[in-house]
C-alpha positions in Angstrom: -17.0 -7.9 -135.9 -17.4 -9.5 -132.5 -16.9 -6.0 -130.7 -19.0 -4.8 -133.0 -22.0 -7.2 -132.1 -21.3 -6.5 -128.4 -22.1 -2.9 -128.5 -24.9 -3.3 -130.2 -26.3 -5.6 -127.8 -25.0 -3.6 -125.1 -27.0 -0.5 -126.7 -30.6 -2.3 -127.6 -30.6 -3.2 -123.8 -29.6 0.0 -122.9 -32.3 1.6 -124.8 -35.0 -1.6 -123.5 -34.1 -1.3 -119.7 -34.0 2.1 -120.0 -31.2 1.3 -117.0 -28.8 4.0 -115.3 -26.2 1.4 -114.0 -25.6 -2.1 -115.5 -25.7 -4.7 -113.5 -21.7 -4.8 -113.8 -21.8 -1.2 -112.5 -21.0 1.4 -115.4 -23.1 4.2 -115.6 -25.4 4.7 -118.7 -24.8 8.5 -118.6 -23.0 9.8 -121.5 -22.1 13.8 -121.4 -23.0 15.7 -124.6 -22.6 19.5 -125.9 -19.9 20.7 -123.6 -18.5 24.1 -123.9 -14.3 23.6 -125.0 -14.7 19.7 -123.6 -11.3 19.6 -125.2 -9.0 22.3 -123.7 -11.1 21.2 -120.1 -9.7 18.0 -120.3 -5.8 19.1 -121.6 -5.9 21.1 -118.7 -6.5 17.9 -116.0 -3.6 15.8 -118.6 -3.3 13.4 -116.1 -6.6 11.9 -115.4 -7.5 11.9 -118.8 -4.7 10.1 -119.6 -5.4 7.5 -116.9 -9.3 7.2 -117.8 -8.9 6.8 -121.4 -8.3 3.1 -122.8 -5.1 1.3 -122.8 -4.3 1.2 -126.4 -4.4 4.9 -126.6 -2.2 5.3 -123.4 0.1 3.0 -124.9 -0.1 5.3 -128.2 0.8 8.0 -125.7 3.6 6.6 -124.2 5.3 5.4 -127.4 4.7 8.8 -129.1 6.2 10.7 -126.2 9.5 9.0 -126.5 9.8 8.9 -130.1 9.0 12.2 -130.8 11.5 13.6 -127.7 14.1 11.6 -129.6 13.4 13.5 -133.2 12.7 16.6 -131.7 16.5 16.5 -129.6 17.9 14.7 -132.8 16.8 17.5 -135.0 18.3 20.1 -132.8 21.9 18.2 -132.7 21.9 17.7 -136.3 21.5 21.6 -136.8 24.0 22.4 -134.3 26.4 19.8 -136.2 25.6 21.3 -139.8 26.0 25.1 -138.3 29.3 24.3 -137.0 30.6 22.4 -140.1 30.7 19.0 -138.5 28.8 17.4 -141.4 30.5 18.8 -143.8 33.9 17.7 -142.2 33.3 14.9 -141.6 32.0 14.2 -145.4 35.7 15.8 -146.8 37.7 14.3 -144.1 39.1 15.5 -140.9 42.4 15.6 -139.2 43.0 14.8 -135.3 43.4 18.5 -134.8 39.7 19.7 -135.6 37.2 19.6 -132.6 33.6 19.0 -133.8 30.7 20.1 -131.1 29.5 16.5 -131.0 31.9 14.0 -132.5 30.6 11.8 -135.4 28.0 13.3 -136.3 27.7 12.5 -139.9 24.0 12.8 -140.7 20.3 13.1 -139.2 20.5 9.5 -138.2 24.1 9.9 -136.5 22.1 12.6 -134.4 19.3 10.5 -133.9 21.0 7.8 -132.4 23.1 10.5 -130.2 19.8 12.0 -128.9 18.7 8.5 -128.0 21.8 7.6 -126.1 21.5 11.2 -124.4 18.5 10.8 -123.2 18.7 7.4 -121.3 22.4 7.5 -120.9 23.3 4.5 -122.4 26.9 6.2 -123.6 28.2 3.7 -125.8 31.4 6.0 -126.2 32.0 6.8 -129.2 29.6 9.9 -129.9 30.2 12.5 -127.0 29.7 16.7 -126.5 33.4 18.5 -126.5 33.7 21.9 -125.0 34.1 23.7 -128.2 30.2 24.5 -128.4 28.5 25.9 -125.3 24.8 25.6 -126.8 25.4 21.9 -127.2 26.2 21.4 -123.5 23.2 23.4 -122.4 20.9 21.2 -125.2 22.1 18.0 -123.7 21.7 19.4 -119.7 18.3 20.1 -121.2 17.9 16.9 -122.5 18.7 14.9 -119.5 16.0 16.9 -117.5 13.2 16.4 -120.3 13.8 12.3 -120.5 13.5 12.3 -116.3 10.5 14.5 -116.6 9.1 12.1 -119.3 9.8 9.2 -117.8 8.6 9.9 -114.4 5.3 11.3 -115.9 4.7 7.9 -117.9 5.8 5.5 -115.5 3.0 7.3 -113.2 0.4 7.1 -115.6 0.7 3.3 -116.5 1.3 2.5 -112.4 -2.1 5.0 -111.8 -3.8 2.6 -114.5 -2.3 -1.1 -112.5 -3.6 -0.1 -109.3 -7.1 1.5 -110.0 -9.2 0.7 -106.7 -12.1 0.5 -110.0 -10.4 -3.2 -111.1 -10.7 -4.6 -107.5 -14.4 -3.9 -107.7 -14.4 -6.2 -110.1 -14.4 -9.1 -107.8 -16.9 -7.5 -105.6 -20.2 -9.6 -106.6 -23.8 -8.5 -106.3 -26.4 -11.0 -106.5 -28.3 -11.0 -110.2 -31.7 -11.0 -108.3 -33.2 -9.1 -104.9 -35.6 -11.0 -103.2 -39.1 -9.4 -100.9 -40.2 -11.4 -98.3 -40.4 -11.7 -94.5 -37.9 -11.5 -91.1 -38.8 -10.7 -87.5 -42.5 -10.5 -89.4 -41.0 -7.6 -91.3 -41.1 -7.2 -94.8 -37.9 -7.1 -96.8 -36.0 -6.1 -99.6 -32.8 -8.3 -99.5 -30.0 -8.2 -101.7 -26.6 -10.4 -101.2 -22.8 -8.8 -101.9 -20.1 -11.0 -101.7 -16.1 -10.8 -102.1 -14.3 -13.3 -104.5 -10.7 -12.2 -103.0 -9.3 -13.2 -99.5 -7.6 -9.7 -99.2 -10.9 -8.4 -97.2 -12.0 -5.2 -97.9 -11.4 -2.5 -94.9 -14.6 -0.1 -93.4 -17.4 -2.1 -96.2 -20.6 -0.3 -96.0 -23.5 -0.6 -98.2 -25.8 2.4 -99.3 -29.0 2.3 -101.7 -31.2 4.7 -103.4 -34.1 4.5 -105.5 -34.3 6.4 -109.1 -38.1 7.0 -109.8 -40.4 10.0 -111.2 -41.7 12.2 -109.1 -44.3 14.5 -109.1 -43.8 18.1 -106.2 -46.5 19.5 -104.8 -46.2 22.4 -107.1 -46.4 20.2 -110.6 -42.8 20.2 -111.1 -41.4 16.9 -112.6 -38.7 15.3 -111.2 -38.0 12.4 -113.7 -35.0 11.5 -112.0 -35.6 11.5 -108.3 -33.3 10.4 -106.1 -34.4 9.1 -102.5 -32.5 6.9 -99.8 -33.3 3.8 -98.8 -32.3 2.9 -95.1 -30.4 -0.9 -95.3 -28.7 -3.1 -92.9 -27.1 -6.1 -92.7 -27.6 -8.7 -89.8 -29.7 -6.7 -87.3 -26.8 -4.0 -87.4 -26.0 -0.4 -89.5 -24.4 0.0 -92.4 -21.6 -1.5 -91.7 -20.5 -5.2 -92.0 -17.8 -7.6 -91.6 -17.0 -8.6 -94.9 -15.6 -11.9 -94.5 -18.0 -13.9 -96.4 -21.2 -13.2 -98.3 -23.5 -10.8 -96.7 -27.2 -10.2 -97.1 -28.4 -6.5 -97.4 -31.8 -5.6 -95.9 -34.1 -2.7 -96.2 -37.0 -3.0 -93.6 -40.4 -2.5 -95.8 -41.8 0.2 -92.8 -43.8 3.5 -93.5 -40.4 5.2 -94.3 -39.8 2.8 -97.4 -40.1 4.1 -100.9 -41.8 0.9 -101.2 -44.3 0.9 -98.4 -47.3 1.2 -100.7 -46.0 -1.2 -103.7 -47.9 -4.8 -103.7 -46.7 -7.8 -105.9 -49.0 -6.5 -108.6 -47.5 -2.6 -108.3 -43.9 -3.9 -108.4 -44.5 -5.0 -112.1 -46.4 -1.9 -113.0 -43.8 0.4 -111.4 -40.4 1.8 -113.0 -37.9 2.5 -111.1 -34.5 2.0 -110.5 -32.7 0.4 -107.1 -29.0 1.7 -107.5 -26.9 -0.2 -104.8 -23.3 0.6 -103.4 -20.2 -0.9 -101.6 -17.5 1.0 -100.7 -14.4 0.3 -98.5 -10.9 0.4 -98.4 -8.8 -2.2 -100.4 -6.6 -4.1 -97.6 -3.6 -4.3 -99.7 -3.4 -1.1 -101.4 -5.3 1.0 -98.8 -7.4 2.8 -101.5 -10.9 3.3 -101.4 -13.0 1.0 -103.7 -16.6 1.2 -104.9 -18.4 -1.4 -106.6 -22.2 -0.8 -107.9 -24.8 -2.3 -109.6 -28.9 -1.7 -109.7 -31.7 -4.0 -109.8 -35.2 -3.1 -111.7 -38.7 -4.2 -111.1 -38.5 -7.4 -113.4 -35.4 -8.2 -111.0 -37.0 -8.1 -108.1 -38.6 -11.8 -106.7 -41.2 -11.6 -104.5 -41.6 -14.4 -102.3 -38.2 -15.7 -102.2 -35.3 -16.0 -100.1 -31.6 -16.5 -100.7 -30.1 -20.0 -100.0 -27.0 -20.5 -97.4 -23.8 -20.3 -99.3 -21.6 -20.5 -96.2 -20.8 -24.5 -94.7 -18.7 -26.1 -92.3 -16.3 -28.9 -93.3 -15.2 -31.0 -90.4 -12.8 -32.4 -92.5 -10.3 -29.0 -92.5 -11.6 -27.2 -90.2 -12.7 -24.5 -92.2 -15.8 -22.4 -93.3 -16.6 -22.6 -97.7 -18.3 -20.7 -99.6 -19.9 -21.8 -102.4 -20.3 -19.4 -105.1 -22.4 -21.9 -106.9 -25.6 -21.2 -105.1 -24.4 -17.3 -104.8 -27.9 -16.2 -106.6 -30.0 -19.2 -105.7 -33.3 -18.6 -104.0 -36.2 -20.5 -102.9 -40.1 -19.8 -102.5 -41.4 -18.5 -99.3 -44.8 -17.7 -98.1 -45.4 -14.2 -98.3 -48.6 -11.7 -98.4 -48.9 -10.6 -102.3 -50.1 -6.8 -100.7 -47.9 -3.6 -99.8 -46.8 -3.7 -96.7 -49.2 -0.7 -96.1 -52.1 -3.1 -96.3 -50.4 -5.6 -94.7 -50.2 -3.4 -91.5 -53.6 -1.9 -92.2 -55.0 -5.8 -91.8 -53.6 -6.7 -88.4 -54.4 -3.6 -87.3 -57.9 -4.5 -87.7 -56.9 -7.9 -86.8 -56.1 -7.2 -83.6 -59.7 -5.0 -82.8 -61.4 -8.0 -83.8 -59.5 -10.1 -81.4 -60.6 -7.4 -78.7 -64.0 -7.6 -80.0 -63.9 -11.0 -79.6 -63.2 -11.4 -75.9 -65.5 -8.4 -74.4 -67.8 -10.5 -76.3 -67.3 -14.1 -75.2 -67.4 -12.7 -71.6 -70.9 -11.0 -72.0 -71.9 -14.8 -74.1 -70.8 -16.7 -70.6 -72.7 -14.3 -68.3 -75.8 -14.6 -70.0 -75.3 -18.5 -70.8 -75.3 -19.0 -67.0 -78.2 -17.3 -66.0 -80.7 -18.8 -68.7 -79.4 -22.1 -67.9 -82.0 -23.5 -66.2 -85.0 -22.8 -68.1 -83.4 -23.3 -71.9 -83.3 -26.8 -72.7 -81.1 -26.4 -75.7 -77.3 -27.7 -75.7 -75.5 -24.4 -74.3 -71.7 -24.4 -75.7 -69.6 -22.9 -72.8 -66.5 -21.3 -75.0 -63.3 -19.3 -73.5 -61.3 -17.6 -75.9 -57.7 -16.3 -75.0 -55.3 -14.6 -76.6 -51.5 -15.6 -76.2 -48.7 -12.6 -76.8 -47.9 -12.1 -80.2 -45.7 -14.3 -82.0 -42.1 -13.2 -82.5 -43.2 -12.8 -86.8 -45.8 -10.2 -85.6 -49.1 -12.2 -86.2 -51.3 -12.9 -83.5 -52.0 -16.2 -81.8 -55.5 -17.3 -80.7 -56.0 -20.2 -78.0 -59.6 -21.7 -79.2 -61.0 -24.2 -76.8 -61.3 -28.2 -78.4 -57.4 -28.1 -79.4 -56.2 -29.5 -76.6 -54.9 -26.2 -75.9 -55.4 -24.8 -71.9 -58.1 -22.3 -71.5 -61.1 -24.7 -71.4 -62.3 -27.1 -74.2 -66.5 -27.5 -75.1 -68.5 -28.4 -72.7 -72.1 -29.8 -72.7 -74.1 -29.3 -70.2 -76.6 -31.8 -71.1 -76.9 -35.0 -70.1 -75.0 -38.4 -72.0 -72.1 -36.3 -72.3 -71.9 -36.8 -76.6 -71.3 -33.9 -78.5 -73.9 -32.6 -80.9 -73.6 -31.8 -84.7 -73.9 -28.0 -83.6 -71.1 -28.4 -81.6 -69.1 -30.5 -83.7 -69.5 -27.7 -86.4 -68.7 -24.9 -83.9 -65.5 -26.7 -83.6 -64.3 -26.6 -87.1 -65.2 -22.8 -87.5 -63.2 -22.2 -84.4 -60.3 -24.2 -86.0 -60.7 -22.2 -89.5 -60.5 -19.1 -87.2 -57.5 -20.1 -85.6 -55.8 -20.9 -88.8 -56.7 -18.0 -90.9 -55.4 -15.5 -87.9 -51.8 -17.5 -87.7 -50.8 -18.6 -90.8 -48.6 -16.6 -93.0 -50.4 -17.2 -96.6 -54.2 -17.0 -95.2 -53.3 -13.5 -94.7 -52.6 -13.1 -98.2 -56.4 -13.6 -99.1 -57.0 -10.8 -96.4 -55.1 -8.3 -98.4 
């Protein structure tokens, strides 16, 4: 009843998601109306019996003994009964008559002889004479089908222990991906981690996005497939896997997700199908674990806590699974990263705009000096290098910053209410152009 409940659970939110892997990695793909499915997959014997479940391989390997056992036991018990061995045996023999198999007295006495054949147990008491030449060639045959049989299901059951597919079970995806910002980038960031200490040899990480399509031609691609460039740590691919690592895919104009806002993500359906693959260190097979995240799974404005400490006590780095899919809320723009790189753009004319202008403003404020009688505000504007999360930095005068502070050129020396409000619009400026969230009212 229980198994019963799970699959249909398991097939409501297959047909809600409308997913093509589950977040525990199995594909949602089921293969229907195949031409002679069955004779394709008696032909490849092996791997079907390795990819089908354990009960029936277990069926199998019972089934394959026991019926070997009847089948050879059926032959010896005809090659008794043609010889008269039964029969003998039933009236009564002498020491002078030579049976082909000696007692033999029924179908089970050739039973148990097959079985003791076949896995040489040779208790001694049932054995082949010399007076039939078929039974000698039935039990050489024999002894090479219970080697072949054996061989064959030892191999199966061993090909089923050591699947590289159960040591991607402990290969852990985090149950969220986060957007947000590094290097004054925006980011999709997803964390893999590893619950074994055998490490996993040559780990790289690929991703690709699952969305409709539309060619220029019309045609509809309902299941397009595109990659998504990721990284981990500033580097490729590639990453030491030695504790939990964080995945990121740089936002930029060659994202799939380039034009998608806060608002789009929600709208959109798609599909983010991710990947690890490596070589298991203690097996040296090649793994691959999967899982995908939609747009309900995808947290904008967040980013993953630290997982990895340092305990003085030992000596050692932890790893807290605990806090594996934790996150926390960071400012970040609600738009695409299209308008996002659209606003500084025109962010950064303005700033130009800004200082041809103020030079032009302190020419023309010096030579009208003497004959306007009105406070004259003498204002510098510089601009510093751009920070190091791309947004740009203005010096305003009346911060205490260097590049010249409000000046009155009038006499006592107080500032007026003109000036004083001159100052707080310069201050608004300044923190509109540098923080993170006022950019967010931009887009």
């Amino acid at each position: 009843m229980g198994a019963r409940v799970y699959r249909q659970t398991r097939f409501s939110s297959r047909r809600i998601r409308k997913r093509v892997i589950f977040k525990q990695g199995d594909c949602n793909v089921v293969q229907g109306n195949v031409a002679k499915r069955r004779r394709r997959y008696l032909q490849d014997i092996f791997t079907t019996l390795v990819d089908i479940q354990w009960r029936w391989t277990l069926v199998v390997f019972a089934l394959s003994f026991i019926l070997s056992w009847l089948g050879f036991g059926t032959i010896w018990y005809l090659i008794s009964y043609s010889h008269g061995d039964v029969t003998a045996y039933q009236r009564g023999v002498d020491d002078s008559y030579k049976p082909c198999v000696t007692y033999i007295f029924g179908f089970t006495s050739a039973f148990l002889f097959s079985l003791e054949t076949q896995h040489t147990i040779g208790y001694g008491n049932r054995y082949v004479t010399e007076e039939c030449p078929e039974a000698v060639f039935i039990l050489a045959l024999q002894s090479i089908t219970g080697v072949f049989i054996q061989a064959f299901m030892v191999g199966i059951v061993f090909a089923k222990l050591s699947r590289p597919k159960k040591r991607a079970q402990t290969l852990l995806f985090s149950r969220n991906a986060v957007v947000c910002h590094r290097d004054g980038v925006p980011c999709l960031m997803f964390r893999v981690g590893d619950m074994r200490k055998s490490h996993i040899i040559e780990a790289h990480v690929t991703a690709q996005i699952i969305r409709r399509r539309i060619t220029k031609e019309g045609e509809i691609l309902p299941f397009y497939q595109q990659n998504m460039e990721v990284s981990c740590d500033g580097g490729d691919d590639r990453l030491m896997f030695i504790w939990p690592t964080i995945v990121v895919h740089k936002i930029d104009k060659e994202s799939p997700l380039y034009n998608l806002s806060a608002q789009d993500m929600l709208r959109e359906r798609f599909e983010i199908v991710v990947m690890l693959e490596g070589v298991v260190e203690s097996t040296g097979m090649t793994t691959q674990a999967r899982s995908s995240y939609l747009p309900s799974e995808i947290l904008w404005g967040h980013r993953f806590e630290s997982v990895v400490t340092f305990k003085r006590e030992t000596g050692e780095y932890e790893v807290d699974y605990t806090t594996f899919n934790n996150t926390y809320e960071v400012d970040t723009p609600l738009c695409s990263a299209r308008q996002l790189a659209a606003v500084k753009k025109e962010l950064c004319k303005q700033t130009g705009a800004a200082l041809s202008s103020s030079d032009d403003d302190s020419e023309s404020g010096s030579s009208s000096e003497a004959t306007d009688p009105l406070p004259v505000v003498v204002r510098s504007v510089r601009q510093r290098p751009p920070l190091p999360n791309g947004y740009v930095h203005f010096n305003v005068p009346g911060d205490g910053e260097d590049g010249g502070d409000v000046t009155n050129v009038t006499d006592g020396g107080a500032d007026s209410p003109q000036i004083g409000q001159q100052r707080k619009q310069d201050r608004a400026f300044r923190k509109l152009s540098i923080k993170e969230p006022s950019m967010d009212s931009l887009c």
